[in-house]
C-alpha positions as CSV (number, residue, x, y, z in Angstrom):
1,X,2.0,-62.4,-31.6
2,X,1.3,-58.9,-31.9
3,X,4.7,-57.8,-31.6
4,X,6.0,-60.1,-34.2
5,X,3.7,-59.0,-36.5
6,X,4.5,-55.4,-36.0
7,X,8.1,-55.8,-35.8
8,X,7.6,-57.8,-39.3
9,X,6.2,-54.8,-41.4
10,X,8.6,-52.3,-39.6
11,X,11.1,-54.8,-40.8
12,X,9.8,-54.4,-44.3
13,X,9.2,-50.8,-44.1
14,X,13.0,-50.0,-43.1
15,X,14.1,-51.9,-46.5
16,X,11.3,-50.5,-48.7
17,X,12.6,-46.7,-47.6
18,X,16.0,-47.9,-47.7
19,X,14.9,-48.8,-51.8
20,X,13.1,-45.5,-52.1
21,X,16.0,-43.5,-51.0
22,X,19.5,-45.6,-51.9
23,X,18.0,-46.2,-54.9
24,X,18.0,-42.9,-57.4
25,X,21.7,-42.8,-56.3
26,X,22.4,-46.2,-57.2
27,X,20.5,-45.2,-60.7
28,X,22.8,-42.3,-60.9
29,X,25.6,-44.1,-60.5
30,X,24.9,-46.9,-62.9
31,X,24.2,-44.0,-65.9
32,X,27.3,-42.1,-65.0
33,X,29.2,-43.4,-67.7
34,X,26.6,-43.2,-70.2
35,X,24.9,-39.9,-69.3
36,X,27.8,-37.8,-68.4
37,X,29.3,-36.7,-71.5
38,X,31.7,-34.7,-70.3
39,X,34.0,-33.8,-66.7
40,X,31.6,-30.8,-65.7
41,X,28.3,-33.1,-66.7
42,X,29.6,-36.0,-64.3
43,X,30.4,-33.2,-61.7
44,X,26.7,-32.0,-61.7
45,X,25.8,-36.3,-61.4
46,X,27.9,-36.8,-58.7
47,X,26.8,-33.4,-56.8
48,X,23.3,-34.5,-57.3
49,X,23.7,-37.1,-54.5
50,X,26.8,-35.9,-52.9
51,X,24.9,-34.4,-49.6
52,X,22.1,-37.1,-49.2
53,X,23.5,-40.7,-50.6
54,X,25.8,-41.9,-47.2
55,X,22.5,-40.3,-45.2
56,X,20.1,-43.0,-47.2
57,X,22.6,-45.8,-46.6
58,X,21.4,-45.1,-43.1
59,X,18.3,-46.9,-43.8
60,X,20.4,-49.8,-44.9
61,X,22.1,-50.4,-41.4
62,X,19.0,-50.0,-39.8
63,X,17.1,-52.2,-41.5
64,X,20.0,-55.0,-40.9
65,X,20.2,-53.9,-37.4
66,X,16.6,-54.6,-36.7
67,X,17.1,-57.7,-38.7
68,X,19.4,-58.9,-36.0
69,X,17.9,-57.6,-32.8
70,X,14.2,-58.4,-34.3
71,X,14.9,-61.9,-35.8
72,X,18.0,-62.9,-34.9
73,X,17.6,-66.4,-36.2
74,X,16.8,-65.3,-39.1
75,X,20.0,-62.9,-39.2
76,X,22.3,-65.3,-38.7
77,X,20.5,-68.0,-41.3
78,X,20.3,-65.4,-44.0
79,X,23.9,-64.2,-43.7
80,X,25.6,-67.3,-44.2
81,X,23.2,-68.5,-47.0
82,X,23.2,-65.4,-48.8
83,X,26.8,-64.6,-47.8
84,X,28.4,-64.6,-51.1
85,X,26.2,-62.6,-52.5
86,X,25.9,-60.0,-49.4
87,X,29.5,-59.1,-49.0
88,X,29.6,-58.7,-53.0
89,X,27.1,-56.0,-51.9
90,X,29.1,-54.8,-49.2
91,X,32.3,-54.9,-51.2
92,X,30.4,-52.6,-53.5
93,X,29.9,-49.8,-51.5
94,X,32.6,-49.6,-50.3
95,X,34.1,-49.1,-53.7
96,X,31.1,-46.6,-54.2
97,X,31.9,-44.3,-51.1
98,X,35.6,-44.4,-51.8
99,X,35.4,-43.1,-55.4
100,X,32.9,-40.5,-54.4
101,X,35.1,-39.2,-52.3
102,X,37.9,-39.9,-54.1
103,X,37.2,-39.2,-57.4
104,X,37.7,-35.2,-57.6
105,X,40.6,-35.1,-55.3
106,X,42.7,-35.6,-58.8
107,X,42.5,-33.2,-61.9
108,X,43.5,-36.0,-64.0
109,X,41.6,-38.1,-66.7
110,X,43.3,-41.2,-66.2
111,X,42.8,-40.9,-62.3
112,X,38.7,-40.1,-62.8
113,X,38.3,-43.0,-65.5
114,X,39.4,-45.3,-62.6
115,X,36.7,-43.7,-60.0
116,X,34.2,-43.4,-62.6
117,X,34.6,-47.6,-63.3
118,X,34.0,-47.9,-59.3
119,X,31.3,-45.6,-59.4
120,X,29.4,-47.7,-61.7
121,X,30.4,-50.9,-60.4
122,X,29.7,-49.8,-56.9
123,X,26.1,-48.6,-58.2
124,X,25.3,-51.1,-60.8
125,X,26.1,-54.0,-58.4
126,X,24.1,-53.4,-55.7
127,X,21.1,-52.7,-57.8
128,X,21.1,-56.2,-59.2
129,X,21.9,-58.0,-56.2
130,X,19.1,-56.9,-53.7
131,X,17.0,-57.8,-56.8
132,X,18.2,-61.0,-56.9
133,X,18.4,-61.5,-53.2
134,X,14.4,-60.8,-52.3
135,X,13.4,-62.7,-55.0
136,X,15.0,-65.8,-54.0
137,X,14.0,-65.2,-50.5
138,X,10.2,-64.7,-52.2
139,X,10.5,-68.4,-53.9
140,X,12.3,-69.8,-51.1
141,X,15.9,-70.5,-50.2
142,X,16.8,-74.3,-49.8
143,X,17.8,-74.5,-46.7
144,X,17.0,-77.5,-44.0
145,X,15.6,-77.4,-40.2
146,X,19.2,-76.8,-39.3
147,X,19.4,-73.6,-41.1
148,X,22.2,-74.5,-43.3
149,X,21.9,-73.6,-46.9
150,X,22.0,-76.0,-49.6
151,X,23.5,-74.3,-52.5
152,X,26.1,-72.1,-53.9
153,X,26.1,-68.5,-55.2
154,X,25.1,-69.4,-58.5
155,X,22.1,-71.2,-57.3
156,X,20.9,-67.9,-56.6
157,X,21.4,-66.9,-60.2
158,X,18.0,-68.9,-61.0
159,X,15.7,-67.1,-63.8
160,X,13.2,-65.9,-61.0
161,X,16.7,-64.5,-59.4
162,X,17.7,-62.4,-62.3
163,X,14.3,-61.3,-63.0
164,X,14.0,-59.7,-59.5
165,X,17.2,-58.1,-59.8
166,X,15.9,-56.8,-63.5
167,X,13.1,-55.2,-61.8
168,X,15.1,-53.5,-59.2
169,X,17.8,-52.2,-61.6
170,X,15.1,-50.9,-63.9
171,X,13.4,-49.2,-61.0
172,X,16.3,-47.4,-59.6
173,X,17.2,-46.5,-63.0
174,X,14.0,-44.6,-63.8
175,X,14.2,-43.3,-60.5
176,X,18.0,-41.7,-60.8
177,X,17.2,-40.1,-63.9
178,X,13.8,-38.2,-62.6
179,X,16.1,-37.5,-60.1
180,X,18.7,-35.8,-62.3
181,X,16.2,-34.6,-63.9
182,X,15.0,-32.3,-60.7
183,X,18.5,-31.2,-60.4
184,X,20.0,-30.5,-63.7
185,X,19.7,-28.3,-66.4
186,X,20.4,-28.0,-70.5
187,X,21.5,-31.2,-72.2
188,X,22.2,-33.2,-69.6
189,X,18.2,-32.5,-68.1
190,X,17.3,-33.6,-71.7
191,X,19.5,-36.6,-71.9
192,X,18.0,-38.0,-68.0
193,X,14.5,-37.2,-69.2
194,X,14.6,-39.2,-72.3
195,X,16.3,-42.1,-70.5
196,X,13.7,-42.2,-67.8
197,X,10.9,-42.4,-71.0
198,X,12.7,-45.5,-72.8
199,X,13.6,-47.3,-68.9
200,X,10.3,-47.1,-68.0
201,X,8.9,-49.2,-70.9
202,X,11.3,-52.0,-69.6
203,X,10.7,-51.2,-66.2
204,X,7.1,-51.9,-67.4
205,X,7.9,-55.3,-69.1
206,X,9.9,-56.5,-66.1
207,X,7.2,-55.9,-63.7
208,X,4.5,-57.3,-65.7
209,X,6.9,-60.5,-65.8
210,X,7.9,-60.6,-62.4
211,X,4.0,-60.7,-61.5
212,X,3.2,-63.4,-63.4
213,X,5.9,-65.4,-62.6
214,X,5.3,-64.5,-59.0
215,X,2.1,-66.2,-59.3
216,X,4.0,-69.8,-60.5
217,X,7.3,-69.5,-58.4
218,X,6.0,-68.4,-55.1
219,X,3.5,-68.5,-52.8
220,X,3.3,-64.8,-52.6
221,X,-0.4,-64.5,-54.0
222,X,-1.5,-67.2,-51.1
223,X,-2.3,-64.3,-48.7
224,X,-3.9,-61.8,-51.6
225,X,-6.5,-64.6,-52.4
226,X,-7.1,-65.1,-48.7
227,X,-7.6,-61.5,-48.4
228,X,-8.7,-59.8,-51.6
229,X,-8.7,-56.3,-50.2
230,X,-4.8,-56.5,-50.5
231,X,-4.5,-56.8,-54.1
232,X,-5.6,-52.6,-53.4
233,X,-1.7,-52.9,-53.0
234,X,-0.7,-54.4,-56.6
235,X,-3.5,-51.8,-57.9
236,X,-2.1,-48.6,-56.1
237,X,1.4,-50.0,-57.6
238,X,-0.5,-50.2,-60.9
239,X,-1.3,-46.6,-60.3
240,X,1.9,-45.2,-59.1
241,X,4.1,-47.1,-62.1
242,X,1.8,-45.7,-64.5
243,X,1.6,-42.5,-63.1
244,X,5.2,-42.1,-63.3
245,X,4.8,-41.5,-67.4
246,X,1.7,-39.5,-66.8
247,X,4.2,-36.8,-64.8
248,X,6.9,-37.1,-67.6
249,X,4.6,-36.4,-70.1
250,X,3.9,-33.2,-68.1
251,X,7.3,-32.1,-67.6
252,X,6.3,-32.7,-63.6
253,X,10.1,-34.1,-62.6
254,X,9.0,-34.1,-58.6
255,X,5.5,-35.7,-59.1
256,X,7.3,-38.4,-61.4
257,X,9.8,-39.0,-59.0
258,X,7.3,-39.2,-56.2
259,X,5.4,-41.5,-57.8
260,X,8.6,-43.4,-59.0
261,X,9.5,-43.7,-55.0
262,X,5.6,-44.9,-54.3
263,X,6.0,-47.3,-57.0
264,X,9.2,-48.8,-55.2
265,X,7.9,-49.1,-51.9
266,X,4.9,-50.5,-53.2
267,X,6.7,-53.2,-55.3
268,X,8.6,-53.8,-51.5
269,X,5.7,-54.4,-49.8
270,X,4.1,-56.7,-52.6
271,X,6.6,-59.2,-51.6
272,X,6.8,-58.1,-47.8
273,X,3.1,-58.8,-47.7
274,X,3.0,-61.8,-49.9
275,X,5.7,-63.7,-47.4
276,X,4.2,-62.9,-44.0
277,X,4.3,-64.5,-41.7
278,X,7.2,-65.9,-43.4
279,X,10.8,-63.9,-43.2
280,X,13.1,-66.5,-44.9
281,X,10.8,-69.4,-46.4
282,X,12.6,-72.8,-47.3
283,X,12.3,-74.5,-50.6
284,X,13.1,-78.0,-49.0
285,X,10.3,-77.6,-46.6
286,X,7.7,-75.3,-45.4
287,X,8.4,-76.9,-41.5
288,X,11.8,-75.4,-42.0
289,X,10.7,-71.8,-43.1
290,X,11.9,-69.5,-40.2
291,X,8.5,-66.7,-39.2
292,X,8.1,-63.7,-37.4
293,X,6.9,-66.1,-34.9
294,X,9.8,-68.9,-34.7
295,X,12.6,-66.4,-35.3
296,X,11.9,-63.5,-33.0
297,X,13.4,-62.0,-30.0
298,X,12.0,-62.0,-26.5
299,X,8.3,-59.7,-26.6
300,X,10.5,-57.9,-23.5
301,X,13.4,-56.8,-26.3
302,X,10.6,-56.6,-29.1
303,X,8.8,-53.6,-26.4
304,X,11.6,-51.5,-25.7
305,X,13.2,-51.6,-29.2
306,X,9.6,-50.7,-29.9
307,X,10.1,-47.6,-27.4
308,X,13.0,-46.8,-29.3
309,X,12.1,-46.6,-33.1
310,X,9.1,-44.6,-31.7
311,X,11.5,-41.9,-30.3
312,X,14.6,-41.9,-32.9
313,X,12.8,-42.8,-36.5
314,X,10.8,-39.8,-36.6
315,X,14.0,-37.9,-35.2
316,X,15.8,-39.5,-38.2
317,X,13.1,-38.7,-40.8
318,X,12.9,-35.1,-39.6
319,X,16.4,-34.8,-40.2
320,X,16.3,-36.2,-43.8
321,X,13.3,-34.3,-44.8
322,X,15.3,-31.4,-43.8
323,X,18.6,-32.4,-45.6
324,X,16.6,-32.9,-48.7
325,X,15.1,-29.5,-48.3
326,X,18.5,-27.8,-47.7
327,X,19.8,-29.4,-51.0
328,X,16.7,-29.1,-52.9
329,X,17.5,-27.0,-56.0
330,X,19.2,-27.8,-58.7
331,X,23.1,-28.3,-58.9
332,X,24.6,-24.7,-60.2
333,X,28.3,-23.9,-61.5
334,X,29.0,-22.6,-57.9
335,X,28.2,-26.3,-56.6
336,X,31.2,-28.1,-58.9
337,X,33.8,-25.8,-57.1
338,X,33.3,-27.9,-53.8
């Protein structure tokens, strides 16, 4: 039992980094087109992420890989009920890594409008699908003791749906344009600043909406009212959200960004704590919900994979920490020559 329980936050905590980090360069991405004024301004966007952005995807295989050597019931369930809207994702960046590398290898205009389109759509897409993904999996998915999903891709599509997937986009907007903001300079710094100002008023509205409706949709507040000490969660979110603003108003781009990642994780482990022990809840019936307990590998698998994120995670975050370090200042003239 202890094992599950473990292995069900670490399974949470793998997605909430993958968020924190994929998620100002899926912001980016989705204001290319309407920051970037200019050839040189989109340069300095795409530069901005071009050493760290295929290192945070890291997070995302490894979060799926734990999904399937953790849970693998729950692996195989999710992927076929949620498969439309999981290659869409996949499909998506794919189109994203090709046109970053793609995009530059052509001084043409014609050639970088078509790379720019994929950039966005490869951003954008993502953004509002992992939204729309978790909060389905927070109401429930209907599926049936068999595992097999009763519904289509559009069923998916539900208000709750689009809501979550409002919230995400909002957040990893606000949080690619702090980010720019760290790294550029001149017009364009001006331009991300005052788009993270006006984003964060509807990143405000969508997560005071996406609370609420939390508490008639789901089940999510179930555990908070059985514990009350964990609504310290929703509070420190609370915190972090508004904090983000404080920061701006100060000019403080890295304090508003690190509270902007805070904010994200923290909005990850709102649901993530909410479900437990619950991984993929059913809307037909609660007997056919699949647990961290019904769903899990052996507790011999569950030990040494254990062993394993011990050892290599820290290994991994090391390495980031120093990647982000490397490429910590801000993107120069010298940098749009590579």
């Amino acid at each position: 039992m202890e094992l599950q329980t473990i292995w069900f936050f670490l399974w949470g905590l793998l997605w909430a980094i993958f968020f924190m980090t994929d998620g100002f360069d899926f912001g980016i991405g989705t204001l290319y087109p309407f920051i970037g004024k200019n050839n040189e301004e989109k340069k300095v966007m795409l530069n901005s992420v071009g050493p760290l952005w295929d290192g945070n995807e890291v997070w995302l295989i490894t979060a799926g890989g734990v999904t399937f050597a953790a849970f693998p019931t729950v692996y195989a369930v999710m992927f076929s009920s949620l498969y439309s809207a999981l290659m869409l994702i996949l499909f998506a960046l794919i189109l994203r890594g090709a046109a970053f590398e793609f995009r530059n290898k052509e001084d043409n205009p014609g050639w970088h409008k078509i790379w720019d389109t994929c950039i966005f759509i490869g951003s954008a897409t993502p953004a509002v699908l992992f939204g729309v993904a978790f909060a389905n999996i927070f109401q429930g998915i209907p599926i049936d003791g068999d595992g097999i999903y009763h519904g289509t891709l559009l069923t998916l599509l539900n208000p709750y749906g689009l809501l979550g997937g409002a919230l995400f986009l909002c957040l990893f907007l606000v949080h690619g344009a702090l980010w720019l903001a760290i790294k550029s300079e001149g017009e364009l710094h001006e331009r991300a600043v005052a788009t993270a100002n006006k984003v964060w008023v509807f990143l405000l509205i969508a997560a005071v909406l996406f609370l609420l409706f939390s508490k008639v949709k789901t089940r999510l507040y179930d555990n908070y009212f059985e514990s009350p000490g964990l609504f310290l969660v929703i509070a420190l979110n609370v915190i972090a959200l508004v904090g983000i603003k404080v920061f701006l108003a100060k000019k403080a781009w890295f304090k508003a960004w690190f509270a902007s990642a805070l904010t994200i994780v923290l909005c990850t482990f709102f649901g993530v704590i909410g479900l437990f022990p619950n991984l993929f809840p059913s809307s037909i019936s609660a007997d056919h919900s699949l647990t961290a307990y019904n769903s899990s590998s052996s507790p011999l698998t569950l030990k040494i994979m254990l062993i394993v994120v011990i050892i290599f995670i820290p290994i991994v975050i090391a390495y980031q920490v120093w990647t982000y370090n490397l490429f910590k200042g801000k993107v120069t003239e010298e940098d749009l020559s590579y």
